[in-house]
KOLROLUM-735927 format. One line per 3 residues: number of its first residue (from 1); their letters; for each residue x, y, z of N, C-alpha, C. Coordinates in pm, 1 decimal. Atoms other than C-alpha are relative to their C-alpha. Layout:
! KOLROLUM-735927
NUM> a> X Y Z X Y Z X Y Z | ...
END
This chain:
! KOLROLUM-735927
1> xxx> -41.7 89.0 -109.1 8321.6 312.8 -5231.3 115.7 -87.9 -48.1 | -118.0 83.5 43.9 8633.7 110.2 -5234.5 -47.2 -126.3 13.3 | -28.3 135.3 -7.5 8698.9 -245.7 -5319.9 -22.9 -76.8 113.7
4> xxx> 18.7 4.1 -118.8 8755.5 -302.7 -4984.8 -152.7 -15.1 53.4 | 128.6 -43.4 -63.6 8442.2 -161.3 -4855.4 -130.3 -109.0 -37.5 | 133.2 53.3 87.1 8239.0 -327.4 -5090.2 -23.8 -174.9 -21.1
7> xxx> -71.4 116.1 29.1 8423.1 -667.5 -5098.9 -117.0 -107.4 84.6 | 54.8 110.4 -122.7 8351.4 -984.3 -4850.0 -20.2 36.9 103.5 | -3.6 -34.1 -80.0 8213.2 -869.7 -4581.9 88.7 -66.6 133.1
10> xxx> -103.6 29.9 -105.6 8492.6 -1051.0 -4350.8 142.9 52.6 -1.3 | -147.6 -18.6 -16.0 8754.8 -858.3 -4514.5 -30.6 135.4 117.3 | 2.6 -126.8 -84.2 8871.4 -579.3 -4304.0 38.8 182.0 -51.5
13> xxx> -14.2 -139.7 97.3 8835.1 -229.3 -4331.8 106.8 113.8 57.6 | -90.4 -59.4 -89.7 8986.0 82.2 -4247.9 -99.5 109.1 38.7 | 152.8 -119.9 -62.0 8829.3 372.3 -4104.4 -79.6 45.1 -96.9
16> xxx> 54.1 -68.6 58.7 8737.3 532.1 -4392.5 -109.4 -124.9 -98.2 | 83.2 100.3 -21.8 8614.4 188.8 -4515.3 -155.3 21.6 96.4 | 114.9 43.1 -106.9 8430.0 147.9 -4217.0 -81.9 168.8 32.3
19> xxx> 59.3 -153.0 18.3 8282.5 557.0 -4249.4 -75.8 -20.2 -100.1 | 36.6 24.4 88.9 8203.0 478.1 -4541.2 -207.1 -71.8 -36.1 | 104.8 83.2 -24.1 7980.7 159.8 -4484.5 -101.8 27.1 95.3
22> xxx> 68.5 -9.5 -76.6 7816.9 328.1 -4215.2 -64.6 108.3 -14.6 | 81.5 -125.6 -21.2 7694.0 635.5 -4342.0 64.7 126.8 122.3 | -69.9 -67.0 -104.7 7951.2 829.8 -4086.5 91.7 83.7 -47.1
25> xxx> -170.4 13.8 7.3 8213.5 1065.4 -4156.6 75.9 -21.3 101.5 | -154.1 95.1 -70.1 8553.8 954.2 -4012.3 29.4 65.0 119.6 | -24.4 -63.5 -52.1 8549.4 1251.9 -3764.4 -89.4 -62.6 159.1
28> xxx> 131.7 104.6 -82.2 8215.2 1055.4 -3618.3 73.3 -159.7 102.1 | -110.5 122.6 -38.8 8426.7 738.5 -3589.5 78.3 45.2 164.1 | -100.2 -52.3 -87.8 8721.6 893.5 -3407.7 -84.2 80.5 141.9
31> xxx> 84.5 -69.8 -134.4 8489.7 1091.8 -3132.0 -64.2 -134.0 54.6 | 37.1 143.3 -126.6 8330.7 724.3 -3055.4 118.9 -43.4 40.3 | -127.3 57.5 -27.5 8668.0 617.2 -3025.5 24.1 37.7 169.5
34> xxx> -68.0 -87.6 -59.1 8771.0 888.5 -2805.0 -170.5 -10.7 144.9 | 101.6 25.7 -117.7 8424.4 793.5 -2573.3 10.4 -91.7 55.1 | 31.8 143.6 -28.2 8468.6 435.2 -2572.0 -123.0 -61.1 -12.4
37> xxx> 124.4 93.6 37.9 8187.8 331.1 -2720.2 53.9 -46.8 -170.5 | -35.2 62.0 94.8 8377.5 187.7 -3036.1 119.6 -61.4 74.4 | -120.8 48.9 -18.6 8621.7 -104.2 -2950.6 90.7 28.2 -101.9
40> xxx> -127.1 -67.4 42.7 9002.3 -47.7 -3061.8 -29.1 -66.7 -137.0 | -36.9 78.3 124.1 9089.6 -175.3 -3438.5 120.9 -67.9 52.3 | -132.8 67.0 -4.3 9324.7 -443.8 -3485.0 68.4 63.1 -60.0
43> xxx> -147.7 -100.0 44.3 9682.7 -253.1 -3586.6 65.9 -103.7 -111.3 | -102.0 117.7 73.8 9864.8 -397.9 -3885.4 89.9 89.0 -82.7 | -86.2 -184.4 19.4 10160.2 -106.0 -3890.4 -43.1 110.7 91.1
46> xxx> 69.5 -138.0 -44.8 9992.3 224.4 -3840.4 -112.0 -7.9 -45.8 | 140.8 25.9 -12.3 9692.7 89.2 -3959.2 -118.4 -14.9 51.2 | 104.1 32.1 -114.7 9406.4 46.4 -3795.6 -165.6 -54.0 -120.4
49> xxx> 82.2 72.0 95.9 9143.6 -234.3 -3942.6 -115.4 -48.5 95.9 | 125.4 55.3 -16.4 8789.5 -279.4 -3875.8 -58.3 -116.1 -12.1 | 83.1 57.3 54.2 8570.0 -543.8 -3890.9 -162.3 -19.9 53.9
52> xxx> 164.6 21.0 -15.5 8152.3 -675.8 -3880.2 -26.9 28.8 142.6 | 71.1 -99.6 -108.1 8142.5 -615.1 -3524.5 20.7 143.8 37.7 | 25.7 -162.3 23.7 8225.3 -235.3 -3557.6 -91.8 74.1 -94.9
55> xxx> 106.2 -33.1 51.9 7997.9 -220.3 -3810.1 -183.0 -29.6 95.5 | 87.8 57.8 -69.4 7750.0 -386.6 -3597.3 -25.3 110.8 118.1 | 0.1 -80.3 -127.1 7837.7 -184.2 -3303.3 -78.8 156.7 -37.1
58> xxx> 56.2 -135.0 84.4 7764.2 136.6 -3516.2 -142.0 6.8 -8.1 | 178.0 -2.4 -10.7 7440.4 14.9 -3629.7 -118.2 43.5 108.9 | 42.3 -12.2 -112.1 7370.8 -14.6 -3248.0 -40.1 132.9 48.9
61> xxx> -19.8 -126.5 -61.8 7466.2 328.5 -3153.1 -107.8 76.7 -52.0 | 47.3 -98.0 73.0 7297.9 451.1 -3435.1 -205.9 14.5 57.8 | 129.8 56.7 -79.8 6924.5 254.2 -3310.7 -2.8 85.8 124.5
64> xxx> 55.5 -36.6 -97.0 6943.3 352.5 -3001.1 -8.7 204.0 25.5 | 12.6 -165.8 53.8 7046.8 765.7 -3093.5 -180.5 18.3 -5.9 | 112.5 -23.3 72.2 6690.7 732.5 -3253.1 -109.2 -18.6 82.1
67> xxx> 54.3 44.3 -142.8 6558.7 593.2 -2892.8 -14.2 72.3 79.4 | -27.0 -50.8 -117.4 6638.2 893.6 -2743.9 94.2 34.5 63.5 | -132.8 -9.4 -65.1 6955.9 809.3 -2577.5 154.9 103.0 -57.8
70> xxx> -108.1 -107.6 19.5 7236.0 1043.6 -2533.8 147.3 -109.6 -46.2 | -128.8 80.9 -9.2 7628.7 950.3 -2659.8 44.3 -54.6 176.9 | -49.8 29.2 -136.3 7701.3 948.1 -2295.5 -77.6 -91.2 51.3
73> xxx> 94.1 96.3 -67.6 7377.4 725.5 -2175.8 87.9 -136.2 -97.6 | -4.2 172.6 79.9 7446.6 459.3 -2487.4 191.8 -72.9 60.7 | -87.7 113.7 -54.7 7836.2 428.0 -2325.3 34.2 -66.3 105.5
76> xxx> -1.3 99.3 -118.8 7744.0 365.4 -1991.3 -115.5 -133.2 -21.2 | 37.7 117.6 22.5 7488.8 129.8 -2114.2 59.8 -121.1 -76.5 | -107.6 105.4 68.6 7750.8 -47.1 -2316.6 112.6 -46.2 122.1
79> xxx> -114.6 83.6 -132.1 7981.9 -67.4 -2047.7 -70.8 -70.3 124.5 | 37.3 59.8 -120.8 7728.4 -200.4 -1788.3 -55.0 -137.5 -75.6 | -48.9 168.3 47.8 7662.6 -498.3 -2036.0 96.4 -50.6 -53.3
82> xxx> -126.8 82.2 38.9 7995.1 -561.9 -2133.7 71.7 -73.8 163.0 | -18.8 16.4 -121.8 8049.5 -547.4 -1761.7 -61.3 -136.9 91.3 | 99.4 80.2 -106.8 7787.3 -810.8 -1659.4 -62.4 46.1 65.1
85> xxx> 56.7 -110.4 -82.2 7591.8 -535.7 -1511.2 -157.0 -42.7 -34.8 | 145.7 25.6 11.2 7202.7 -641.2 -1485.8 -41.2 160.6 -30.5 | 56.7 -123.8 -19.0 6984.4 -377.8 -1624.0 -58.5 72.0 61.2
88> xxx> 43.5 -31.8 -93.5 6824.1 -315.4 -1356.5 44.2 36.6 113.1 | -94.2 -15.8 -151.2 7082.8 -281.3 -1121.2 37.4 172.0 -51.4 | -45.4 -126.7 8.4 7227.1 18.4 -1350.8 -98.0 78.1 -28.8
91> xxx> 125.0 -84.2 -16.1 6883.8 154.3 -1358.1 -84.0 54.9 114.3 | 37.2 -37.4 -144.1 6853.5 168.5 -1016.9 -127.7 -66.7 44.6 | 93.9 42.2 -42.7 6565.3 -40.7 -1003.9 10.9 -109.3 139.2
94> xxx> -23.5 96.9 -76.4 6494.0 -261.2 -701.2 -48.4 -173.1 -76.9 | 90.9 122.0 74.7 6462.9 -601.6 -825.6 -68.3 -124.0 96.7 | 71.1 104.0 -87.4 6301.6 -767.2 -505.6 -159.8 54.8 -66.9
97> xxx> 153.6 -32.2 81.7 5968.4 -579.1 -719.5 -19.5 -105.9 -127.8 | 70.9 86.5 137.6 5766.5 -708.8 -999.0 45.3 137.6 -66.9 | 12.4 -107.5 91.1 5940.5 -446.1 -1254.7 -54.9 48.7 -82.9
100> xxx> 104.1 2.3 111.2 5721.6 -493.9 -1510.3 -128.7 17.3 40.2 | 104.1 9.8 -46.9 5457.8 -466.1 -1285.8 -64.1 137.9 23.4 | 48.6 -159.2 -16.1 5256.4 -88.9 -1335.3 -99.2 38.5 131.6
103> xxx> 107.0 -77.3 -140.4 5069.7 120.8 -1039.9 -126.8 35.0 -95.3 | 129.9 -74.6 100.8 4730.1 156.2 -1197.1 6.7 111.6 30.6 | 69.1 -134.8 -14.9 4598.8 487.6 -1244.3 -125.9 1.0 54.0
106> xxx> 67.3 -23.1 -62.4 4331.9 645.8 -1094.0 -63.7 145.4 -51.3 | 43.1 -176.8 40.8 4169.0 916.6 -1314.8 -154.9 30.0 -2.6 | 136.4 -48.2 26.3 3877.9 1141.5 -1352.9 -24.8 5.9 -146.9
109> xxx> 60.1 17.1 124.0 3672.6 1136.4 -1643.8 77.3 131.1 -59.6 | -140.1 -92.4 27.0 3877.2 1461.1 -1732.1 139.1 -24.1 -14.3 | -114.0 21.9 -23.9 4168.0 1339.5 -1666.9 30.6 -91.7 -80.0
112> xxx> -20.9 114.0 85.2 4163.8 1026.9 -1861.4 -2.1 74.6 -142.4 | 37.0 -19.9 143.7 3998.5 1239.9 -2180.0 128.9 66.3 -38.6 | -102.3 -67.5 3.1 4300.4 1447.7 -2128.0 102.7 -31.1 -44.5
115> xxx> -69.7 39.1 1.3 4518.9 1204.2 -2169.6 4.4 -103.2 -164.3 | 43.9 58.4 150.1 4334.5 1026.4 -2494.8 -158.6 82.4 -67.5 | 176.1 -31.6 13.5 4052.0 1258.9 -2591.1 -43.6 -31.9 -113.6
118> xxx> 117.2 72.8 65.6 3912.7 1009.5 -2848.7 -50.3 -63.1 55.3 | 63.7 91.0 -83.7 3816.9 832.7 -2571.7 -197.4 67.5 -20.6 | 142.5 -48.8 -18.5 3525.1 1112.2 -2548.7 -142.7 -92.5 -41.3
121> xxx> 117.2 48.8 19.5 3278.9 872.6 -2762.6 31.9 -143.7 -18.8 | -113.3 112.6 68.6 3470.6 571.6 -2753.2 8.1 -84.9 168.7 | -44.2 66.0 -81.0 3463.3 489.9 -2371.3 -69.9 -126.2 77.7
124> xxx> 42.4 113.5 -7.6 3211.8 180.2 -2356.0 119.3 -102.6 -22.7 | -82.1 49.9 53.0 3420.5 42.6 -2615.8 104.1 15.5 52.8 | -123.6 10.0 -84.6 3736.0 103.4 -2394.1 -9.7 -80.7 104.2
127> xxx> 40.1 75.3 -116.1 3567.7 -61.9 -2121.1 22.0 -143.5 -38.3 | -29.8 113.9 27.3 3488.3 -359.7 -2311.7 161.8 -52.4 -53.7 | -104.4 75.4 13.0 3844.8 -395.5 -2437.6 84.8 13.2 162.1
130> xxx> -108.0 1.9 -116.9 3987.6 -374.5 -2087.2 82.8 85.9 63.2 | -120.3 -131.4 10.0 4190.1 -48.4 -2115.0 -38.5 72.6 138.4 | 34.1 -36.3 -88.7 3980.8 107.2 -1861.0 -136.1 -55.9 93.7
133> xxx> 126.3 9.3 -131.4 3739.7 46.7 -1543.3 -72.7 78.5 35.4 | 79.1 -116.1 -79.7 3460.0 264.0 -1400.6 64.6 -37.1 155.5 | -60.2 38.0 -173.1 3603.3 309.8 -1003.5 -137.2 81.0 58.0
136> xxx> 115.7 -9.2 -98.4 3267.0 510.6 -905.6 -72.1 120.2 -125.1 | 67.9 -80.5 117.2 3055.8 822.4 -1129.7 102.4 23.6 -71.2 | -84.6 -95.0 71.5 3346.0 996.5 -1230.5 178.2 -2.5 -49.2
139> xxx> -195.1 64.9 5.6 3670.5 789.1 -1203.6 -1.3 -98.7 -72.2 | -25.6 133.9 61.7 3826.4 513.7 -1386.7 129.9 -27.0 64.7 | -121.2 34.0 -13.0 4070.3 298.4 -1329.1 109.3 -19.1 -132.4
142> xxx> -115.3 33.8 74.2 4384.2 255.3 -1566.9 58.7 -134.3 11.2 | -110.9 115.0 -72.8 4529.9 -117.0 -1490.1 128.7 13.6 -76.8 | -125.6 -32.6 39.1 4785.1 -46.4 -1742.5 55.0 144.9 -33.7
145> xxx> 8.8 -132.1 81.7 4901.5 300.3 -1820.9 93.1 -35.2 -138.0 | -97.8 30.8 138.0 5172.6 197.8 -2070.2 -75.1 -50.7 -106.8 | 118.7 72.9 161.3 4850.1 30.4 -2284.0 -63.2 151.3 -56.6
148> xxx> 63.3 -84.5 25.8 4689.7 390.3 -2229.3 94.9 88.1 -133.2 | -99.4 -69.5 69.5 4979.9 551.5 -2342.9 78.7 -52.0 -179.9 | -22.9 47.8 132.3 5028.5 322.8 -2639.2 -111.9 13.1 -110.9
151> xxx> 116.5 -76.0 30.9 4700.9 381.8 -2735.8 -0.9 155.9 -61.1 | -23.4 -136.7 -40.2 4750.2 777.4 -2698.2 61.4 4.6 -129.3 | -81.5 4.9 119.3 5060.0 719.4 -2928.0 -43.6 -25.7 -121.2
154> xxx> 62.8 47.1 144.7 4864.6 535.6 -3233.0 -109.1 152.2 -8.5 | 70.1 -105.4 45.3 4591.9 776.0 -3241.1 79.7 159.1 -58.6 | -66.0 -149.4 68.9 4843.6 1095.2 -3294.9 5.9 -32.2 -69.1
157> xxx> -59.1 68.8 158.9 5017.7 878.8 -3582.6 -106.2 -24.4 -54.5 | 102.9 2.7 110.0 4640.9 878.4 -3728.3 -63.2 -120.2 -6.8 | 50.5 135.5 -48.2 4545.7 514.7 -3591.4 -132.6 33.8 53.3
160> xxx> 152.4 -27.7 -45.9 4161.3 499.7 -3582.1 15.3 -46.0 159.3 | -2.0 69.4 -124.1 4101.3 465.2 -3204.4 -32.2 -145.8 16.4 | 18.1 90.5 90.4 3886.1 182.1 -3318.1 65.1 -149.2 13.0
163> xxx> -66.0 150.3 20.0 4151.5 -24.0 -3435.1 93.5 19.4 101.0 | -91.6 7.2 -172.3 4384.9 55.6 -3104.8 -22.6 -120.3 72.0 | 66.9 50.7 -110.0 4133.9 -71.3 -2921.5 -12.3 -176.3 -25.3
166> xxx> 12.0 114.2 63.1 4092.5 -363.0 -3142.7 127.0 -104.0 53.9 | -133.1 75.1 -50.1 4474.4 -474.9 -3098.4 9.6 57.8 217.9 | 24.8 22.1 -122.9 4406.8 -417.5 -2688.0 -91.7 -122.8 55.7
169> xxx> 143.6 121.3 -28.4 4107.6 -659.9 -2669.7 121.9 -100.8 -39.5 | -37.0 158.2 86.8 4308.0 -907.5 -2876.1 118.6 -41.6 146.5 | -117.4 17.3 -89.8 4610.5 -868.5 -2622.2 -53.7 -77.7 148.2
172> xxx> 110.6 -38.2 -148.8 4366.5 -838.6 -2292.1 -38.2 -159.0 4.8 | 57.8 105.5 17.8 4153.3 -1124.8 -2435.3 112.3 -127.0 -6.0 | -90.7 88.3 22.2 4456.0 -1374.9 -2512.5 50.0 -5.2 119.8
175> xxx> 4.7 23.7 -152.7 4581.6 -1312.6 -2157.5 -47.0 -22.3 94.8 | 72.3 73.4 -125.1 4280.4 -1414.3 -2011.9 51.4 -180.3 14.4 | 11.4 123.5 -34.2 4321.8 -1731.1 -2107.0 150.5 -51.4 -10.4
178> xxx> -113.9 25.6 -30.1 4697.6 -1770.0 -2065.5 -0.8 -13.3 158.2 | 8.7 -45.9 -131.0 4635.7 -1632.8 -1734.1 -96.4 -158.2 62.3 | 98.3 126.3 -45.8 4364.4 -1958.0 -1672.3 125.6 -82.2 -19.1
181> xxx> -94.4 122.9 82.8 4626.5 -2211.5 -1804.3 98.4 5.3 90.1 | -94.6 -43.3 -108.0 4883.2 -2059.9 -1620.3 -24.4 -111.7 185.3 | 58.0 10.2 -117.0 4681.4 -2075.8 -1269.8 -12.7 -143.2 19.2
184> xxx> 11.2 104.0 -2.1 4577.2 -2438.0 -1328.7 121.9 -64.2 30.7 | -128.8 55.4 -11.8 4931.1 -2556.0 -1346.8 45.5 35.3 92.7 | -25.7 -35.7 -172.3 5056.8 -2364.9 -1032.5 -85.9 -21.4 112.5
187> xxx> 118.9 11.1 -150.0 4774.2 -2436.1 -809.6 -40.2 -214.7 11.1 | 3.4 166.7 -31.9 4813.6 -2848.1 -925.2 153.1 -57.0 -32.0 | -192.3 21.6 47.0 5218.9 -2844.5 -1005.3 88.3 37.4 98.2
190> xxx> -88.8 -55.3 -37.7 5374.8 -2598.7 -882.6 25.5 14.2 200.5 | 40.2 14.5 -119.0 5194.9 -2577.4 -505.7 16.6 -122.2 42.3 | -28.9 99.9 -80.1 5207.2 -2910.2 -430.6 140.6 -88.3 36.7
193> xxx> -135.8 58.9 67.9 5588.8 -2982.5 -546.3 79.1 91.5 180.9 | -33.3 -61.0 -166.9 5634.0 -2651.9 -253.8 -33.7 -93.1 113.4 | 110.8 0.4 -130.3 5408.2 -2776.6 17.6 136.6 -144.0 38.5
196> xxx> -103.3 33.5 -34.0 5664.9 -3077.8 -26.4 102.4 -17.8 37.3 | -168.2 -37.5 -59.5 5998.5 -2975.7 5.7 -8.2 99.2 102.1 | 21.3 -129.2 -120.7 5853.7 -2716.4 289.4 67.2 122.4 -67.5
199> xxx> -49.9 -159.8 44.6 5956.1 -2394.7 71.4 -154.2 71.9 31.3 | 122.7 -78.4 -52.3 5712.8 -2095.4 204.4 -52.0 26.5 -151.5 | 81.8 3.7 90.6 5473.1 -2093.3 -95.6 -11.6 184.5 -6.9
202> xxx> 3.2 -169.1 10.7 5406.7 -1668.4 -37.6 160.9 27.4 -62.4 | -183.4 -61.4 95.8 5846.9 -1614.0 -135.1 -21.1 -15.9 -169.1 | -7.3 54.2 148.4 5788.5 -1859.3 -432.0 -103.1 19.2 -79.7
205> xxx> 79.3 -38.0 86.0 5481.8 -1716.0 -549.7 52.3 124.1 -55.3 | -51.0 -128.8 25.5 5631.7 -1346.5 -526.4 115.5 4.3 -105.6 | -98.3 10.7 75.3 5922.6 -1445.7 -692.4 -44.0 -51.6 -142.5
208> xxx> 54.3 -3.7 121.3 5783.0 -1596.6 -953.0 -100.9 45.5 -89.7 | 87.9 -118.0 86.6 5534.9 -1349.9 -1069.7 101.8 104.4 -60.8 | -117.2 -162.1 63.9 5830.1 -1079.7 -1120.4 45.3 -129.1 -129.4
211> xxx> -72.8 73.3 154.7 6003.9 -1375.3 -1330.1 -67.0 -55.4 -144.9 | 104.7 -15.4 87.5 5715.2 -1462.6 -1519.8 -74.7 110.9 -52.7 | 10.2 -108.4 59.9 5658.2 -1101.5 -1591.7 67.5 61.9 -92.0
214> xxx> -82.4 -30.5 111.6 5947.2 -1074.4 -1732.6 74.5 -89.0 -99.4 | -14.2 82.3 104.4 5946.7 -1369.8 -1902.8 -66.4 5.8 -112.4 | 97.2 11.3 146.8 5617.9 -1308.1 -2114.1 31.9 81.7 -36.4
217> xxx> -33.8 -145.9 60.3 5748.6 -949.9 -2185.4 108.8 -61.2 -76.8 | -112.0 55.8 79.0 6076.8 -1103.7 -2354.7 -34.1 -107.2 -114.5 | 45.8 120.0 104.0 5913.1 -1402.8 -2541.1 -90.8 133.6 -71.9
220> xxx> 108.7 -21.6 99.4 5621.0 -1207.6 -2661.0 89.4 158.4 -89.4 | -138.1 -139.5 86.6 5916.3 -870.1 -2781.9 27.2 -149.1 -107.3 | -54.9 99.4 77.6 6043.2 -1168.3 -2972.8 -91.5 -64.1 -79.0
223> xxx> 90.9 -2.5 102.8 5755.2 -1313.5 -3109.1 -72.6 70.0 -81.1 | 60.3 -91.8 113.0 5598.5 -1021.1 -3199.9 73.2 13.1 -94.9 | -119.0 -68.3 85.4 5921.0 -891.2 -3376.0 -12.2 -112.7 -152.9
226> xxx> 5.2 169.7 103.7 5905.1 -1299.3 -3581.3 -89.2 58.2 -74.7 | 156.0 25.4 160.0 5536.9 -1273.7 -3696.5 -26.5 163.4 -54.7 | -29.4 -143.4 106.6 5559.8 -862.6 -3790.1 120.6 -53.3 -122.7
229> xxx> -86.8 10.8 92.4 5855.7 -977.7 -3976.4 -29.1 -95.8 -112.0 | 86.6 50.8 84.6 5678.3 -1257.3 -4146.3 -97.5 36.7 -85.7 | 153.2 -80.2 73.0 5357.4 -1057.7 -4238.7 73.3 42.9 -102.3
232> xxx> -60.5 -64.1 85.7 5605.2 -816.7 -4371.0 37.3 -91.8 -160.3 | -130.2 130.9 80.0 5807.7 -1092.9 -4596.2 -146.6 -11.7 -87.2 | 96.0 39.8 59.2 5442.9 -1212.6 -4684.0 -25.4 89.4 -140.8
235> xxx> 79.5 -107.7 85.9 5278.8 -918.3 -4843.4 92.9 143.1 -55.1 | -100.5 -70.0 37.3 5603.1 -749.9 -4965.5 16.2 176.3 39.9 | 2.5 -90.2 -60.8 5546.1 -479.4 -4728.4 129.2 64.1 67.9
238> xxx> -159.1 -29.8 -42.9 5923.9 -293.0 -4772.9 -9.5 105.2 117.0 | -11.0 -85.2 -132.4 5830.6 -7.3 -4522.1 31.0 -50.4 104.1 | 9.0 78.1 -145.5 5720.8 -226.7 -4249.0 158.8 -117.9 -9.4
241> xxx> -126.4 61.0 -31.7 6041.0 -439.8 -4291.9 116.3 115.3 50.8 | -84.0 -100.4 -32.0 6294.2 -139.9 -4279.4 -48.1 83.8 103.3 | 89.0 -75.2 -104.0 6063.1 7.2 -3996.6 101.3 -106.2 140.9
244> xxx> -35.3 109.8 -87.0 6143.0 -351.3 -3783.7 200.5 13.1 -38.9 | -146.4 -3.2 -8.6 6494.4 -333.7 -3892.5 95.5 99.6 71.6 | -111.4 -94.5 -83.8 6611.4 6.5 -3767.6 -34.6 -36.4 162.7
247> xxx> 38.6 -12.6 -130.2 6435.2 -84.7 -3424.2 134.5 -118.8 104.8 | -46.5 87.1 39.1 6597.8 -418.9 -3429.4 170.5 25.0 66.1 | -128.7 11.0 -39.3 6882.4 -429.9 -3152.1 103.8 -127.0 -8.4
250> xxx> -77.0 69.7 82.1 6982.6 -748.4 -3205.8 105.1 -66.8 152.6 | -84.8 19.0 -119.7 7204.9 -826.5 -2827.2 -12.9 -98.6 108.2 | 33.5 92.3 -94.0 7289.9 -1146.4 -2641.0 113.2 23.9 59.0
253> xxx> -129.6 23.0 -39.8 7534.0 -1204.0 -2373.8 6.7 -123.8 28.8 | -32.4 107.5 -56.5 7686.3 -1476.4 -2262.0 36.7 -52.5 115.1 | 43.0 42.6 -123.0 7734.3 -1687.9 -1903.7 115.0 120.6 31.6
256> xxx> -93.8 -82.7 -44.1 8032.1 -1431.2 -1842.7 -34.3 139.5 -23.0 | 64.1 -100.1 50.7 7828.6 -1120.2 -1939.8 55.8 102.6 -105.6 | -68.5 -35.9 121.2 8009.1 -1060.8 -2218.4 -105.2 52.7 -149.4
259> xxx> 43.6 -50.0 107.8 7812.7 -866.3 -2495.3 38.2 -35.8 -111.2 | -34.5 62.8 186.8 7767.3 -1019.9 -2868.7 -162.4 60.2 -66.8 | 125.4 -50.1 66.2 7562.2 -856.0 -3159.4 -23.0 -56.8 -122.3
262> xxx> 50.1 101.3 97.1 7372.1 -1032.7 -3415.3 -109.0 80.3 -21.3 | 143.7 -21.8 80.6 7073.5 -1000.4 -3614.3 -128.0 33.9 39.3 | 142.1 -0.8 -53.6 6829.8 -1112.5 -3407.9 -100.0 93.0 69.4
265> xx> 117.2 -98.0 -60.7 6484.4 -998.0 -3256.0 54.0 40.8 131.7 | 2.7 -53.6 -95.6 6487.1 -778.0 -2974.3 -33.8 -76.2 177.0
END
């Protein structure tokens, strides 16, 4: 690696620099170029000089590759937040919904095992953590599928059901009583502050369930991301750090929806 490369990270690089530092060859570079999902280099001659946010940007590309996403998905998703583009708008979602808000399921005892068959001796214990409902002999309900399905996921990767279920209760259980705390405060705060200013109480409840849905989903991505990263730090657990790091997008914008990348939690 060159001098350069290796130097202060504020000096600037050049492509092969910046190929270099990224684990890319230069051919890689030039094809993001040629997509627009790498902004231009500053020119000094026929030069062309890099710096930390092309490395940054890279990192990005590279995360979300590993997500799934196609070159072509990650540059319309770059251009709809550089754009000021809500995600939801370029996702086509409606956002007069609660987005975050899932359609339970509705399965047969088949159908569910089908879907986690350690459930087979395991589905008291599913009950009590919350995951699932009896709906009559032979049905259950689902209230979340995305818990089922996370669930589903640990057990392939060799996660005793067990302890799944364990981190569901804990989740389930902690939202009961958020959920109490919550209620108290809107039903002696928030209702009577309406009933005042004559706002229809049904708009401002609706509305604020979607925003408070997707408020605890954003705080608690963020806290989790903190205290995993702590544990990690604790008990010098290098996997689980470099695990949180490649995930680790790192993306704020600002009041002009201007895209900036940093460090931080998700």
């Amino acid at each position: 690696m060159t001098a350069t490369a290796q130097g202060n990270p504020g000096e600037p690089l050049t492509i092969d620099d910046l190929a270099r530092k990224a684990g890319l060859p230069v051919r890689t570079i030039r094809e993001y170029h040629t997509m627009r999902l790498l902004p231009s280099p500053q020119r000094r001659g026929r030069v062309g000089l890099y710096g930390s946010e092309h490395v940054k940007r890279l990192q990005l590309i590279a995360r979300l590759q590993r997500r799934g996403y196609s070159l072509a998905g990650i540059r319309d998703l770059l251009g709809a937040w550089e754009a000021g583009t809500d995600l939801t708008t370029l996702l086509g979602v409606d956002q007069g919904q609660a987005v975050l808000d899932e359609t339970p399921l509705r399965l047969t005892r088949a159908e569910l095992l089908g879907r986690l068959p350690a459930l087979e001796s395991s589905l008291d214990r599913a009950i009590q953590a919350r995951l699932v409902r009896p709906a009559d002999a032979d049905h259950f309900i689902v209230r979340s599928p995305a818990l089922l399905g996370l669930a589903a996921d640990w057990v392939r990767a060799g996660v005793p059901l067990a302890d799944a279920l364990d981190v569901i209760q804990a989740l389930t259980g902690d939202l009961d009583a958020l959920a109490r705390t919550l209620a108290g405060l809107i039903a002696d705060r928030i209702s009577p502050a309406a009933a005042a200013s004559a706002v229809e109480l049904p708009g401002l409840l609706q509305r604020g369930r979607s925003l408070l849905l997707q408020g605890v989903a954003s705080t608690l991505a963020d806290r989790l991301g903190a205290a995993l990263a702590q544990r990690a730090a604790a008990t010098g657990d290098g996997r689980l750090s470099a695990a949180l790091d490649s995930v680790r997008i790192g993306a704020v914008t600002d009041a002009d929806g201007t895209i900036h990348w940093s460090g931080g939690q998700e």
